[in-house]
N, C-alpha and C positions, 0 to 999 in steps of 0.2 A: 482758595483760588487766588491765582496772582492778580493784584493787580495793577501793574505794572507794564507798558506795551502794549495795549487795549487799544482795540478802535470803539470808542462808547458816542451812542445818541441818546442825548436827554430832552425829553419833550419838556417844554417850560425851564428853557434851562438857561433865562437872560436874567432871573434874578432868584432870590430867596434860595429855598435849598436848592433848588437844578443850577442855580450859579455857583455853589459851593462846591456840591459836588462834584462838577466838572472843574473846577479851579485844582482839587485833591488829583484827582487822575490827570489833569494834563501836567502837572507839576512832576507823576513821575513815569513822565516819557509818552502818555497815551494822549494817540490822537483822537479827540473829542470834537462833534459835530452835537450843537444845538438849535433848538427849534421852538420855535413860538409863533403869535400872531405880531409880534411889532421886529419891522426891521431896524428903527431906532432903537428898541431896548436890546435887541438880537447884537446890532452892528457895534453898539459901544459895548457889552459886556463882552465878546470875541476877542476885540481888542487890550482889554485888559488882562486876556490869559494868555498862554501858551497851546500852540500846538491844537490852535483851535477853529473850526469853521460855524457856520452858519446858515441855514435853511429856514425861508419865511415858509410857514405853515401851520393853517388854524388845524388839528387831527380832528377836530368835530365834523369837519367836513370829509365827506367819500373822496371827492375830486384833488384838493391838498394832500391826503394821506395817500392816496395813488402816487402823486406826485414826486414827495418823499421819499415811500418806498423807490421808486424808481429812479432818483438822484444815488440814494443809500447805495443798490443794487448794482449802479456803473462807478458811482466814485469810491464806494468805500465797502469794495467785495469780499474784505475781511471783518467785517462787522464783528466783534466779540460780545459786546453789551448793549441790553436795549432797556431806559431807566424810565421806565412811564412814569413820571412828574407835573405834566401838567394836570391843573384841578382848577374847579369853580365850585364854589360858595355860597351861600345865603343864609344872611343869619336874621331870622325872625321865629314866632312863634305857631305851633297849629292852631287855628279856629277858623271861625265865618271869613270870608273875603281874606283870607292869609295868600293867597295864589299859591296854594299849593303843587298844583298840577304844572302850572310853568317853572316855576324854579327845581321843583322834582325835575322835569324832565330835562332841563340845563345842566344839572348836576349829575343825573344818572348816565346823561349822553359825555358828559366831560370824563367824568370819574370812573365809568368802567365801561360802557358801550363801545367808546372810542378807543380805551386801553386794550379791548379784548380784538378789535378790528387789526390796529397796528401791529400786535402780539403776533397774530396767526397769519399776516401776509409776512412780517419777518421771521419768522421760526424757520422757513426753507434754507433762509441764509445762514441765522443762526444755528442750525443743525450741519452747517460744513463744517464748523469748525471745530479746532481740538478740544476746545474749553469756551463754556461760553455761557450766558448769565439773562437775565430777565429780573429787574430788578420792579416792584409798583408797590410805590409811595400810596400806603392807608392812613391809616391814625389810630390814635388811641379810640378813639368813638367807633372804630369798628369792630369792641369789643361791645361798648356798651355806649348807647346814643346819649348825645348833647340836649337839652330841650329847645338850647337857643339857634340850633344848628341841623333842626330834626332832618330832615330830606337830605344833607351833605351825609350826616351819621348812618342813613340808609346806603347811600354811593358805596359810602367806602365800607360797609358792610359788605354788600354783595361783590365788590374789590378782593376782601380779603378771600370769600368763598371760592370765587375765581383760582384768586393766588392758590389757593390752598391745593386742589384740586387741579390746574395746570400741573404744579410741580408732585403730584404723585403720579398722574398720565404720564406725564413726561418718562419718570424715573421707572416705570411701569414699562415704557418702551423701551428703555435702554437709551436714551438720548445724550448727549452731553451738554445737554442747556441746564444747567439750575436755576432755581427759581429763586427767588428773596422778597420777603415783602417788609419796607423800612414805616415803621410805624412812630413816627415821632407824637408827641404829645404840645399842645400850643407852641407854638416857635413863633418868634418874633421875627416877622417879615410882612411887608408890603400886602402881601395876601391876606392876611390876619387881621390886618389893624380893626375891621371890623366888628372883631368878636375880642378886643383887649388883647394883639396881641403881643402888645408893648412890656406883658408881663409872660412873655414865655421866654423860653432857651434860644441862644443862638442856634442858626442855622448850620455855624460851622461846625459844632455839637452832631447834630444832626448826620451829616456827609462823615465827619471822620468817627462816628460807630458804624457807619455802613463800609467802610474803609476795613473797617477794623473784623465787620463779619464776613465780608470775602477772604481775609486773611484765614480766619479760622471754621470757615464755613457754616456759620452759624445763620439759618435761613431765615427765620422769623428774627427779625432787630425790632426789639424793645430798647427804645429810645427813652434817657430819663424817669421821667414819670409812670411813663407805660411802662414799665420795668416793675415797679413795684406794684403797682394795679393787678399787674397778668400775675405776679406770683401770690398776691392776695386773693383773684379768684379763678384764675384760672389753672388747667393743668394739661400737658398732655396731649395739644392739638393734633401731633402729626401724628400717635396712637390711634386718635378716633379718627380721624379720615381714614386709615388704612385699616381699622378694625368694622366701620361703616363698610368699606369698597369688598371687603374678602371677598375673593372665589367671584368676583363679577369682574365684568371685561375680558 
């Protein structure tokens, strides 16, 4: 897939990887529109790219992501890419008084409730066009959970299953949206610092192997570490979803 002359929105895209990424695409020629919840982090990261705008909006909320969609929908009617990147966190342990139930539901509403909302009110647009993409940011813990991270590791569990199952429907209907899920493993960004992540991979890392899998179409991006993980235990994903789905739908 080109990507080059895109119109891409990236949820969470005023810093860490959603600013990186969008720095790659608007550098070659693509207009980029990002979104977050701060208009200071929104309005100075805009300004340091190219070919760039900006939209205040929390996607955990109905009201915002209406919103969006409907800015998206009149200013930017050729939408090609849509990069679900925003995400929330908690790094603690399970037991007694852990809050499980609030932080799960923080993380399941950020990490894939929100994502799967945004997804299916843009997919109309993005099915206009000739080529066109859906990219959600999982992790490596959505192969196999963190202890220190347990309820984020479920998020983007249920993320990837999503991802997974989108893009065989999709390709099932004859669509032209492809799906992509960019699976980085710790990255050293502002989001992380939490969970150490002063000792992970840059971000820029990150953005240019998903640069580099629209190139060659490569849908699942094992980033780094997760690269060697998946070939250690894993095999085969897009085999069993479609060997799971036979002869149904």
């Amino acid at each position: 897939m080109n990507t080059a002359n895109k119109t891409v929105l990236i949820t969470g895209g005023g810093s860490g990887i959603g600013f990186e990424i969008a720095k790659l695409f608007s550098r070659n020629g693509s207009r980029v529109i990002i979104t977050g919840r701060s208009e200071a982090r929104l309005k100075d990261a805009a300004a340091k790219l190219q070919n760039t705008g900006y939209f205040v909006a929390d996607v955990t909320k109905a009201e915002d992501t209406d919103k969006l969609v409907n800015h998206i929908n009149t200013s930017y009617p050729t939408l090609d890419v849509l990069i679900n990147n925003a995400g929330s966190a908690s790094a603690y342990n399970l037991g007694e008084n852990a809050g499980i139930f609030e932080k799960a539901s923080e993380e399941i509403l950020t990490n894939y409730l929100a994502v799967a909302r945004l997804t299916e009110k843009l997919l109309p647009l993005l099915n206009k066009q000739v080529e066109a993409a859906v990219v959600n940011v999982t992790s490596i813990v959505a192969l196999a959970p963190a202890f220190t991270i347990p309820t984020y590791s479920a998020s983007k569990a249920a993320l990837r299953s999503f991802t997974q199952i989108l893009r065989f429907t999709l390709d099932k209907q004859g669509s032209s949206v492809k799906v992509f899920e960019l699976m980085p493993p710790l990255v050293n960004t502002d989001f992380s610092k939490e969970i150490g992540g002063e000792n992970g991979i840059a971000p820029e890392v990150v953005a240019q192997d998903l640069l580099n899998a629209f190139e060659s179409n490569t849908y699942e991006v094992h980033v780094g570490q997760t690269a060697d993980f998946y070939k250690g235990f894993y095999a085969g994903t897009e085999q069993a979803v479609a060997a799971l789905n036979q002869g149904r739908g």
